[in-house]
MDAnalysis code that builds the backbone (N, CA, C; Angstrom):
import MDAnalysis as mda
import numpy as np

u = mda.Universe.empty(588, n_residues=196, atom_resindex=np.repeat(np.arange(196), 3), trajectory=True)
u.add_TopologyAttr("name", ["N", "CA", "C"] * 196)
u.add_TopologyAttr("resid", np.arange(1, 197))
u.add_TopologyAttr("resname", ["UNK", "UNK", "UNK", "UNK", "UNK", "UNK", "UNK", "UNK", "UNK", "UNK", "UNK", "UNK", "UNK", "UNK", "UNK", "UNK", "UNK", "UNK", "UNK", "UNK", "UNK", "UNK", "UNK", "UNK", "UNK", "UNK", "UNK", "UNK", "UNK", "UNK", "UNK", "UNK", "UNK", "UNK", "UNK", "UNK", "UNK", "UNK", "UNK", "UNK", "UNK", "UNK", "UNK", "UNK", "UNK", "UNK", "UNK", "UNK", "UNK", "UNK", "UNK", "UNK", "UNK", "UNK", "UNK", "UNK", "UNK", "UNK", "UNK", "UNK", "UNK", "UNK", "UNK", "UNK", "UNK", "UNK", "UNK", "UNK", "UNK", "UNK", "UNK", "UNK", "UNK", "UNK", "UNK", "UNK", "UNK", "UNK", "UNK", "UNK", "UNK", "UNK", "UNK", "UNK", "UNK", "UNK", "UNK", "UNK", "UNK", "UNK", "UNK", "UNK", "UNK", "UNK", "UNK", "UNK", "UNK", "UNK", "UNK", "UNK", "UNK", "UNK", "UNK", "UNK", "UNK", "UNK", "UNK", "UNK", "UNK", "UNK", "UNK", "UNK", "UNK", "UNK", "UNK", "UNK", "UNK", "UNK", "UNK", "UNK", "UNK", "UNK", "UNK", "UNK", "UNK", "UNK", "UNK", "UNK", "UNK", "UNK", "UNK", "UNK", "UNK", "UNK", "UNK", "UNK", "UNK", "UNK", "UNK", "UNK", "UNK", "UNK", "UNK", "UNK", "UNK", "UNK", "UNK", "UNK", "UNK", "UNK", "UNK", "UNK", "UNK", "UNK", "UNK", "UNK", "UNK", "UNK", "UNK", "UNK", "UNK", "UNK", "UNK", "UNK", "UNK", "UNK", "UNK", "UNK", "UNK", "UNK", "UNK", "UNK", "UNK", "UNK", "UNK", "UNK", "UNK", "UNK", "UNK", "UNK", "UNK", "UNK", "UNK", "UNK", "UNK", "UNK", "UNK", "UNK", "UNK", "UNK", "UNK", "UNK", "UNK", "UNK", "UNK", "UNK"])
u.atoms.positions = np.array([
    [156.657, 164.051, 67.340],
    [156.681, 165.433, 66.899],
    [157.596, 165.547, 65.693],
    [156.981, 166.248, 64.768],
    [157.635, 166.485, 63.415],
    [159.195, 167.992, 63.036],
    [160.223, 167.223, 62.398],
    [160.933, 168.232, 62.519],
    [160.074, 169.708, 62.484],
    [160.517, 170.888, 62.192],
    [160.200, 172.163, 62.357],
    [160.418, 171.750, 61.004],
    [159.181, 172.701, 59.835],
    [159.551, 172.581, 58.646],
    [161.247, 173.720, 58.283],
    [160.908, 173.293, 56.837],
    [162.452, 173.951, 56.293],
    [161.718, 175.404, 55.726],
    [162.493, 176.723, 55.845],
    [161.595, 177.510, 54.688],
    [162.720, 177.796, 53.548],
    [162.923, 178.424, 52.745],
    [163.644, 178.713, 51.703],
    [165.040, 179.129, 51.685],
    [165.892, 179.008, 53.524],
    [167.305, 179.462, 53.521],
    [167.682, 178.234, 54.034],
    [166.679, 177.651, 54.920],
    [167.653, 176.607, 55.875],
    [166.384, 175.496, 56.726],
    [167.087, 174.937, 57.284],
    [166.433, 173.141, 57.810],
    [167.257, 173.453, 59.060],
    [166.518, 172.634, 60.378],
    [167.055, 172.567, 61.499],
    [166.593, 171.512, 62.067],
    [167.214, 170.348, 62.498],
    [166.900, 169.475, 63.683],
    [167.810, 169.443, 64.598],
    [166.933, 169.362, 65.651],
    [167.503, 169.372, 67.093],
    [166.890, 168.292, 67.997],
    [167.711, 167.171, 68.498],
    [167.775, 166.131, 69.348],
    [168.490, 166.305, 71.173],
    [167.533, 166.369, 71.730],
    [168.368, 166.268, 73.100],
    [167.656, 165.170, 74.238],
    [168.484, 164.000, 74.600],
    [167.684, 162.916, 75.274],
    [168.389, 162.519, 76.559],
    [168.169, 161.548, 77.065],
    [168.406, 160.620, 77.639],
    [169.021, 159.289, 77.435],
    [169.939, 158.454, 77.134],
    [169.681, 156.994, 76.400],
    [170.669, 156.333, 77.193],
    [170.481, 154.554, 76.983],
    [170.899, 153.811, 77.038],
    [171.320, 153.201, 76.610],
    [172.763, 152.585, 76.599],
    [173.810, 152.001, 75.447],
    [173.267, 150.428, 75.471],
    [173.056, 150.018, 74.050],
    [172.231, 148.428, 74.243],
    [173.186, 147.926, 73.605],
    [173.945, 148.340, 72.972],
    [174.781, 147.505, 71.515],
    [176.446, 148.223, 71.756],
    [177.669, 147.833, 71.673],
    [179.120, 148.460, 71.427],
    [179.102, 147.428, 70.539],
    [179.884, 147.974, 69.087],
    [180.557, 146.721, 68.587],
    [181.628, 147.490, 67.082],
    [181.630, 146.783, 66.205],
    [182.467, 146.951, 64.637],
    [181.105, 146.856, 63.937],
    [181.036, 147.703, 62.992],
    [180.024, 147.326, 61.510],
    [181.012, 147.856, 60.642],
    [181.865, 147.373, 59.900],
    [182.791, 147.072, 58.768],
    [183.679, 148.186, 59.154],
    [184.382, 147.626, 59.882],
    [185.376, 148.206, 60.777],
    [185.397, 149.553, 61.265],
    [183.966, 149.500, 61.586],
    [183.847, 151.412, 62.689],
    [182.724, 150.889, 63.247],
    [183.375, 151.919, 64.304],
    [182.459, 152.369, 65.890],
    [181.099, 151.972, 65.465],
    [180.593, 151.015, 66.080],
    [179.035, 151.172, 65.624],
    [178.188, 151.338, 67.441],
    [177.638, 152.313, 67.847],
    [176.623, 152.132, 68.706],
    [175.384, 152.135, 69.154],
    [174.361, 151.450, 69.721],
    [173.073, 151.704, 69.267],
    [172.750, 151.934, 70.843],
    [171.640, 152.960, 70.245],
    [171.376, 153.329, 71.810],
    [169.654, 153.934, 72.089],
    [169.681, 153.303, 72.972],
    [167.637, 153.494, 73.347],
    [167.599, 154.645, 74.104],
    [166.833, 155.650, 72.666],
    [166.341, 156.866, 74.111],
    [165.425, 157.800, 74.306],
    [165.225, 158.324, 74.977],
    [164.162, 158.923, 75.156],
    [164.385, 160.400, 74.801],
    [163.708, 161.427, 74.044],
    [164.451, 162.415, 73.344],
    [163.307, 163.771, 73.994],
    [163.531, 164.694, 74.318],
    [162.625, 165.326, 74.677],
    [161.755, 166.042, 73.749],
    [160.507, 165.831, 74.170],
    [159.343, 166.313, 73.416],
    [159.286, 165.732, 71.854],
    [159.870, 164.564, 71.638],
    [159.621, 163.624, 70.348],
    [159.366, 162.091, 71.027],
    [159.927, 161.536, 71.799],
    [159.745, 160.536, 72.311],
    [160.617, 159.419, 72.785],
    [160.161, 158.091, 72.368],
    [161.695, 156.805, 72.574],
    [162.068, 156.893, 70.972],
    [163.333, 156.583, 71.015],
    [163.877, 156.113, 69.370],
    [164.862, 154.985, 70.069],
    [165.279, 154.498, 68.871],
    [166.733, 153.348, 68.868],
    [167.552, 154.056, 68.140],
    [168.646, 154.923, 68.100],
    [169.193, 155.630, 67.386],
    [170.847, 154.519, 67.535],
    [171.228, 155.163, 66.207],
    [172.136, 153.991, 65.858],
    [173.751, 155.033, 65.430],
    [174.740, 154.830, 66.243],
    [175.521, 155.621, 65.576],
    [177.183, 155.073, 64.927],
    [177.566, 155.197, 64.130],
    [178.438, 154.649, 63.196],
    [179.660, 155.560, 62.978],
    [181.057, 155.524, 63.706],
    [181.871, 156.409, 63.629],
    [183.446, 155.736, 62.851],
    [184.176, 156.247, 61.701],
    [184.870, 156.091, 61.520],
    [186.100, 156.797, 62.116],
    [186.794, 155.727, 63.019],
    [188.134, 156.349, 63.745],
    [189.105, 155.502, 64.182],
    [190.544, 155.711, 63.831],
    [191.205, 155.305, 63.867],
    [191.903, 154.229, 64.955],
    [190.840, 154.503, 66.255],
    [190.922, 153.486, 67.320],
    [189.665, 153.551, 68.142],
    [188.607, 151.951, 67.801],
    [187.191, 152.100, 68.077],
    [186.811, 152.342, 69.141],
    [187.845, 151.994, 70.316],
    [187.763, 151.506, 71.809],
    [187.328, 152.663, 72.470],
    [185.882, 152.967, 72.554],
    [185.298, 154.152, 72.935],
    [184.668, 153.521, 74.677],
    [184.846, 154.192, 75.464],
    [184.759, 154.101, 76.806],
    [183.300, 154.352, 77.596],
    [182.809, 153.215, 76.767],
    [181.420, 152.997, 77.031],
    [181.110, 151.754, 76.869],
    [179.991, 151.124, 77.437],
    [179.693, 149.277, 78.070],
    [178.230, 149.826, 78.008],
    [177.750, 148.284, 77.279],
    [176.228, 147.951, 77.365],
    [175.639, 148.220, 78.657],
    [174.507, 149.149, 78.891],
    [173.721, 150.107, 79.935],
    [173.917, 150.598, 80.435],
    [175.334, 151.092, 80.318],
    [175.684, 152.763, 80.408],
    [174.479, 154.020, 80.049],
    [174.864, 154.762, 80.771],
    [173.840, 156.079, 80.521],
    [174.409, 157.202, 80.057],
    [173.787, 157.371, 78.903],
    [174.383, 159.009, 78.323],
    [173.557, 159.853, 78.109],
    [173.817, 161.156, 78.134],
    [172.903, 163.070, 77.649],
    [173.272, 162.414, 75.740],
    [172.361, 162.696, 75.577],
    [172.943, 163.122, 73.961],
    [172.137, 164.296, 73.466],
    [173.154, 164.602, 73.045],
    [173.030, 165.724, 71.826],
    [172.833, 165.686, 70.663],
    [172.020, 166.446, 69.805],
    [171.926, 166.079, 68.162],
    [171.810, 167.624, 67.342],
    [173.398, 168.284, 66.406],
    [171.974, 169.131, 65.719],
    [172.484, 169.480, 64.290],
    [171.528, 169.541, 63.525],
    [171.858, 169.560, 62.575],
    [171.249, 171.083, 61.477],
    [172.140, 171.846, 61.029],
    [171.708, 172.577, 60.482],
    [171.931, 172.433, 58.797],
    [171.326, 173.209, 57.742],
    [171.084, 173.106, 56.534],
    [170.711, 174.158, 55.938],
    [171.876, 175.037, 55.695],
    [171.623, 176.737, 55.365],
    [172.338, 176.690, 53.700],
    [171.047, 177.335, 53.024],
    [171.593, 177.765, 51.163],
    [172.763, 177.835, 51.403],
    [173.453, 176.798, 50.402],
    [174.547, 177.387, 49.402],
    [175.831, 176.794, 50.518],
    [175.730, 176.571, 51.885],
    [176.909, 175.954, 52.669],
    [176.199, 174.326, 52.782],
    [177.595, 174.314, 53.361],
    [177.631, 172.823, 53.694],
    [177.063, 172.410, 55.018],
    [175.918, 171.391, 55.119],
    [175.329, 170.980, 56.070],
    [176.255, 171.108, 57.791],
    [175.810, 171.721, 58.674],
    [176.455, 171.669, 59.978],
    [175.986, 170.690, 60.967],
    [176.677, 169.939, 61.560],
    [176.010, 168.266, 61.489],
    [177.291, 167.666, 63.077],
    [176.497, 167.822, 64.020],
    [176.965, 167.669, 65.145],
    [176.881, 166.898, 66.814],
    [177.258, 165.864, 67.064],
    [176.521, 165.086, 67.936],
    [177.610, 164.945, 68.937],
    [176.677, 164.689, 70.470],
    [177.783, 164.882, 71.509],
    [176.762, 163.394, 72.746],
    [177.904, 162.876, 73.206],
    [177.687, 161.626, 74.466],
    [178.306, 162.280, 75.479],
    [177.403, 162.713, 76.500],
    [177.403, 162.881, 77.982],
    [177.622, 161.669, 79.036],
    [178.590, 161.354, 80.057],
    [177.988, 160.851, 80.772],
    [178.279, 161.418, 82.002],
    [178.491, 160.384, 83.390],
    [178.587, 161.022, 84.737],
    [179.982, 161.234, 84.580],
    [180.966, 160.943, 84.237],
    [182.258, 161.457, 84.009],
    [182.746, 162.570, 83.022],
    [181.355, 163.094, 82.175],
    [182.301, 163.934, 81.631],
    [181.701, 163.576, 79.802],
    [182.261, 164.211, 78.895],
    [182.303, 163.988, 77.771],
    [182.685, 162.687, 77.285],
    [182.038, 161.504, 76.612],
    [182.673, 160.617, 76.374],
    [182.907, 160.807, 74.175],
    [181.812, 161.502, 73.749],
    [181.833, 161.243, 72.413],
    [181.663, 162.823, 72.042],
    [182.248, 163.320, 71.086],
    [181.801, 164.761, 70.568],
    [182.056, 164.123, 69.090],
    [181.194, 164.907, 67.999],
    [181.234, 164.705, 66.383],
    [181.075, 166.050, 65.836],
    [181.630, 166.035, 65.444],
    [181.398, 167.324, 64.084],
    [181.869, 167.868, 63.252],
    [181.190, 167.778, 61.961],
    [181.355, 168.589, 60.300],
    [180.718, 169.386, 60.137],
    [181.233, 170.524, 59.241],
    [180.500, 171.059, 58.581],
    [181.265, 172.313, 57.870],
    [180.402, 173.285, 57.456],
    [181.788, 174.283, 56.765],
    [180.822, 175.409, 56.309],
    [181.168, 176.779, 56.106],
    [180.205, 178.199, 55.622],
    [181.150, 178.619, 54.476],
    [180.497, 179.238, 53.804],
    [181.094, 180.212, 52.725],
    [181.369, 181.626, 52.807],
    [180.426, 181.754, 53.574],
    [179.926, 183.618, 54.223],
    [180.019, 183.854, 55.477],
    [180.881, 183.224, 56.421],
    [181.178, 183.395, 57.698],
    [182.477, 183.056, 58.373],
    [183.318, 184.568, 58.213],
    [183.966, 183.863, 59.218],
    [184.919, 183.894, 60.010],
    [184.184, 183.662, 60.784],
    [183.629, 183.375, 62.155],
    [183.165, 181.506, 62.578],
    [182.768, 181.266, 61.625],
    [181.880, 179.798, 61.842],
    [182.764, 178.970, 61.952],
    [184.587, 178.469, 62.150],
    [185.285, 177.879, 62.160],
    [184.898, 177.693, 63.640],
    [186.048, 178.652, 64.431],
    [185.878, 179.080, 66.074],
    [184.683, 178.863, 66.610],
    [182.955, 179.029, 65.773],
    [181.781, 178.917, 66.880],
    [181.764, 178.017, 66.884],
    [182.245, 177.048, 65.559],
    [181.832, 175.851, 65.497],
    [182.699, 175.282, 66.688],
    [183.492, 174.869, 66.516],
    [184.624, 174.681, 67.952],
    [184.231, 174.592, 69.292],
    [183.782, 175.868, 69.720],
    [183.396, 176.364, 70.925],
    [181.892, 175.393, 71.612],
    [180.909, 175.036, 70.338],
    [179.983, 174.342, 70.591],
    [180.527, 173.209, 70.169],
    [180.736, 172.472, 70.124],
    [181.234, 170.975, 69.631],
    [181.877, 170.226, 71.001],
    [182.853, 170.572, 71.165],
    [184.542, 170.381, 71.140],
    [184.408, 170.468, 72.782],
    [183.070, 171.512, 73.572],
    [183.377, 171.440, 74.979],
    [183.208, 170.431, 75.735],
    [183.789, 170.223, 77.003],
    [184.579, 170.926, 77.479],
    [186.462, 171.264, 77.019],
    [186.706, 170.882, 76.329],
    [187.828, 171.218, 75.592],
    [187.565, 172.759, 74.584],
    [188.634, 173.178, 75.225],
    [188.415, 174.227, 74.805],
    [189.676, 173.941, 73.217],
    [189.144, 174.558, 71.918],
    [189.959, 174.443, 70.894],
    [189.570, 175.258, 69.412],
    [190.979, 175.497, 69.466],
    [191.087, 176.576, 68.046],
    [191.984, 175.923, 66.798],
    [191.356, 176.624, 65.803],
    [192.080, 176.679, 64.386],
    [193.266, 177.112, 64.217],
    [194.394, 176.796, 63.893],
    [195.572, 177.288, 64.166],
    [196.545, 177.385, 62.403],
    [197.653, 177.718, 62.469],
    [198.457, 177.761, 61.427],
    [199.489, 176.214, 61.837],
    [199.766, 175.930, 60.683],
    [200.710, 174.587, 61.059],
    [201.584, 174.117, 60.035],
    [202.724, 173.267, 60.193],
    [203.183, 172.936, 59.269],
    [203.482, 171.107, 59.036],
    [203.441, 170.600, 57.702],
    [203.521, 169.491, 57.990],
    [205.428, 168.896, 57.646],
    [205.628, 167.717, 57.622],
    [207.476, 167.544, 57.384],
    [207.223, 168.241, 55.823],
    [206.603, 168.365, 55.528],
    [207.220, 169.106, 54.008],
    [207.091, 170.375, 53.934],
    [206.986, 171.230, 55.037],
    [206.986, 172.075, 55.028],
    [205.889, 172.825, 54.225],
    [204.715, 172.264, 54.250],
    [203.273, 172.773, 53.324],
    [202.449, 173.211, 54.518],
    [201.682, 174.567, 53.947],
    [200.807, 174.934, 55.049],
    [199.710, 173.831, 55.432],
    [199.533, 173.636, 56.864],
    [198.137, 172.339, 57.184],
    [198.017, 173.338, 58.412],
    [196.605, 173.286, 58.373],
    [196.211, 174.185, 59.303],
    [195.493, 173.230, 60.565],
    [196.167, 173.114, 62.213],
    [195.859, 172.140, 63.039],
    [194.916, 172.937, 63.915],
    [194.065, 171.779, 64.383],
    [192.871, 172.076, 65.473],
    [193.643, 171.801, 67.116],
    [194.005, 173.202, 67.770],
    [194.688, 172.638, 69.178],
    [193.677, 172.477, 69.992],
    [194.163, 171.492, 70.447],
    [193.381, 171.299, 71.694],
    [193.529, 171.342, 72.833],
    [192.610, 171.558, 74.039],
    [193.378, 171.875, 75.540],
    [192.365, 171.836, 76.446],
    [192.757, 170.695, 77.114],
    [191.822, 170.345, 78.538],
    [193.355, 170.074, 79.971],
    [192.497, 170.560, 80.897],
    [192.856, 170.514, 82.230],
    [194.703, 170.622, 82.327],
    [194.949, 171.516, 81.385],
    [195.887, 172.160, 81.530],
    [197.158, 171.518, 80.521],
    [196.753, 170.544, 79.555],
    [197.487, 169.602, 78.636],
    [197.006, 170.365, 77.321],
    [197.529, 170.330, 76.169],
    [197.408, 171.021, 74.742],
    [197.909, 170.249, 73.830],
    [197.218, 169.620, 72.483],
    [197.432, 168.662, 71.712],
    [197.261, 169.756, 70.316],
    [197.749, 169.422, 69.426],
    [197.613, 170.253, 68.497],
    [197.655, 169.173, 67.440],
    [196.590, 169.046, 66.562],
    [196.233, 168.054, 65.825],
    [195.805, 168.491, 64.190],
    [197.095, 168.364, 62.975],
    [197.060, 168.635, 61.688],
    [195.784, 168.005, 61.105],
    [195.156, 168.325, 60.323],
    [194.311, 167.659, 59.385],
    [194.604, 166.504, 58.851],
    [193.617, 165.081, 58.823],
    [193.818, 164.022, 58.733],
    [194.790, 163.210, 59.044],
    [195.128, 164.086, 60.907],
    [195.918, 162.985, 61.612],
    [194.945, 162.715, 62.934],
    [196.026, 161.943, 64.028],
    [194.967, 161.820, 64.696],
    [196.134, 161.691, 65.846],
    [195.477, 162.074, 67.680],
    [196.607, 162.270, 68.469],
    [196.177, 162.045, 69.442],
    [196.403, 161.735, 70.943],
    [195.634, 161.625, 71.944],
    [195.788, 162.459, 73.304],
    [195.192, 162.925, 74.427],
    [195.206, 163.907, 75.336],
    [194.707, 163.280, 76.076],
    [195.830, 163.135, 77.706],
    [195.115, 162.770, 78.470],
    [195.467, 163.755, 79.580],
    [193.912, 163.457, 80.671],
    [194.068, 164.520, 81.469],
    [192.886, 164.216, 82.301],
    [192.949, 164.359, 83.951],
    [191.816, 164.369, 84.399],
    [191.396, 162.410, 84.684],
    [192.546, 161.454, 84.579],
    [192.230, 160.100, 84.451],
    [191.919, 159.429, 83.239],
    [191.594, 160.485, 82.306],
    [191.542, 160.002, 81.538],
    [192.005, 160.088, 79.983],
    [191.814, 159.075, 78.780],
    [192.334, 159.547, 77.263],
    [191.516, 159.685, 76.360],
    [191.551, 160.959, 75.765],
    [190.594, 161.492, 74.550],
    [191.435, 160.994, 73.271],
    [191.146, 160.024, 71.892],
    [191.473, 160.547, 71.053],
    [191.015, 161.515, 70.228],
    [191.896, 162.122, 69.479],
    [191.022, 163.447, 68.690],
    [191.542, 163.009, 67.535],
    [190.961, 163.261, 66.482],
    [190.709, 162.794, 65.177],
    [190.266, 163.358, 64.006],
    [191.471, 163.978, 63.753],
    [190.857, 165.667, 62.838],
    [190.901, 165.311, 61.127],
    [189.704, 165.094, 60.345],
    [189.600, 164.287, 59.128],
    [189.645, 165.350, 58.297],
    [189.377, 166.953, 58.769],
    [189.648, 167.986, 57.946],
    [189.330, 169.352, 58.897],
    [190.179, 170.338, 58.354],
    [190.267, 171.440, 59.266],
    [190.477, 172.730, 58.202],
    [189.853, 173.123, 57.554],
    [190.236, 174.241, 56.411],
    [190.078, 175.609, 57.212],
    [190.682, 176.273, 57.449],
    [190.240, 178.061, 58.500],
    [189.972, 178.650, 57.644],
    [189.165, 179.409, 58.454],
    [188.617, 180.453, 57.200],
    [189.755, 181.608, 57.411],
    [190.524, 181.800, 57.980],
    [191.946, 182.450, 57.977],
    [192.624, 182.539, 57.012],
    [192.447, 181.512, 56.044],
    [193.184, 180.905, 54.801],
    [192.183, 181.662, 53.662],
    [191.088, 181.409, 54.217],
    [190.020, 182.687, 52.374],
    [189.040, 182.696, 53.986],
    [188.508, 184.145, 53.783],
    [187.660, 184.381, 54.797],
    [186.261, 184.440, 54.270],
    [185.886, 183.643, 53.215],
    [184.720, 183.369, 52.711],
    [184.414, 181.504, 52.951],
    [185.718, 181.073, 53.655],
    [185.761, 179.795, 53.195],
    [186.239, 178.763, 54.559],
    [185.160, 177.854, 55.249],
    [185.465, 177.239, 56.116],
    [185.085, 175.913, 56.018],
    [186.137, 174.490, 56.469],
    [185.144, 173.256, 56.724],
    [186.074, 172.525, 57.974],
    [185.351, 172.006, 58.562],
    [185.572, 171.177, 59.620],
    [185.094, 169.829, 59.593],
    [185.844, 168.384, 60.198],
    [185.310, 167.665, 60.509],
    [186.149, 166.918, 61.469],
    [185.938, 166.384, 62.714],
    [186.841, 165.910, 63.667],
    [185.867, 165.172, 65.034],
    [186.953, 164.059, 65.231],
    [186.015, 163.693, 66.829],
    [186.538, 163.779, 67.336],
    [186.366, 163.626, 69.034],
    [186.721, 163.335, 70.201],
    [186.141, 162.092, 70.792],
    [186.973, 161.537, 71.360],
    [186.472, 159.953, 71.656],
    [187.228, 159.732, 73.070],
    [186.386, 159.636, 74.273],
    [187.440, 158.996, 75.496],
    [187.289, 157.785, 75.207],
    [188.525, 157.053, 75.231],
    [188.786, 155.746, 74.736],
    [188.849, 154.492, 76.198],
    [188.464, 153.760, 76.054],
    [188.528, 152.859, 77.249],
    [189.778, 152.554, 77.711],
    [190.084, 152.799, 78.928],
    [191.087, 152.780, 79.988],
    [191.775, 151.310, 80.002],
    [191.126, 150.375, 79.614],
    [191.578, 148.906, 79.465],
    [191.910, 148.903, 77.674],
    [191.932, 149.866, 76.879],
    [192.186, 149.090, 75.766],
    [193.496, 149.493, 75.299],
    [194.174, 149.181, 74.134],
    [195.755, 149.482, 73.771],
    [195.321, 150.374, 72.570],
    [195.998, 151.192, 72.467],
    [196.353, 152.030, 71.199],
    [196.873, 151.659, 70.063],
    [196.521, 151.831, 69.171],
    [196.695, 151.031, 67.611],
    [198.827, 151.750, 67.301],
])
């Protein structure tokens, strides 16, 4: 089945499957995973995913089973909204997402709210040692709160287990309310590996 065409404001694909992890490994030093799946109402694919983050050790093993998520939007004049999430029986293992509006906002926080769950997390005011405004993405699961500056990276654990979060940019539209971008992961990291 063929994306939904585009008409003259915006493009939409939407992925939601089933899959199986065939491949964990490095492709020039990031996350690379490939995974067989079955996608509803499009079919099987081999979808291949490639994450740059600061510690690869993502908490997933060859034939593991994950939900995935895929979606991608493409609205005039903003920046592509571009978002992918790994389900498994424990819980969230992978969340991804960029993107940014010109004319909304609002679209910081929705973006958040869909991404980022079950962690619940907001755009915040922050400061870095030099005392320059950096505006951090907090985060907060099962009763723990990480608060994470733009292009750092921090970890939360809770529930057995450790998320890193990995915030590569965080602009609020708090700062110009015409003006938002996001990009950040969440990664539960494997319980056997060491932290960089």
């Amino acid at each position: 089945m063929a994306d939904p065409p585009c008409d003259t404001e915006s493009c939409s694909t939407d992925r939601d499957g089933t899959c199986t992890v065939s491949a964990v490994g490095l492709d020039a030093a990031k996350l690379a995973l490939t995974l067989d799946c079955e996608h509803d109402g499009v079919g099987p694919s081999t979808d291949v995913v490639t994450l740059d983050v600061v510690d690869p050790a993502i908490d997933l093993e060859v034939g593991d089973s994950v939900d995935l998520t895929y979606r991608k939007r493409v609205v005039f004049e903003d920046q592509p909204d571009l978002w992918l999430r790994l389900v498994d029986a424990d819980g969230l293992v992978l969340a991804l997402g960029s993107g940014g509006a010109q004319g909304d906002p609002e679209f910081g926080q929705t973006f958040l709210d869909e991404v980022a769950n079950p962690f619940s997390a907001e755009l915040v005011a922050g400061c870095d040692d030099a005392s320059e405004d950096l505006t951090q993405i907090e985060f907060s699961h099962a009763g723990v709160t990480v608060a994470v500056p733009e292009t750092r990276w921090s970890t939360l654990a809770a529930e057995g287990h450790v998320w890193l979060l990995d915030v590569k940019q965080a602009a609020a539209a708090s700062a110009d309310p015409w003006f938002a971008q996001l990009a950040f992961a969440i990664v539960r990291l494997d319980p056997a590996a060491e932290m960089p």
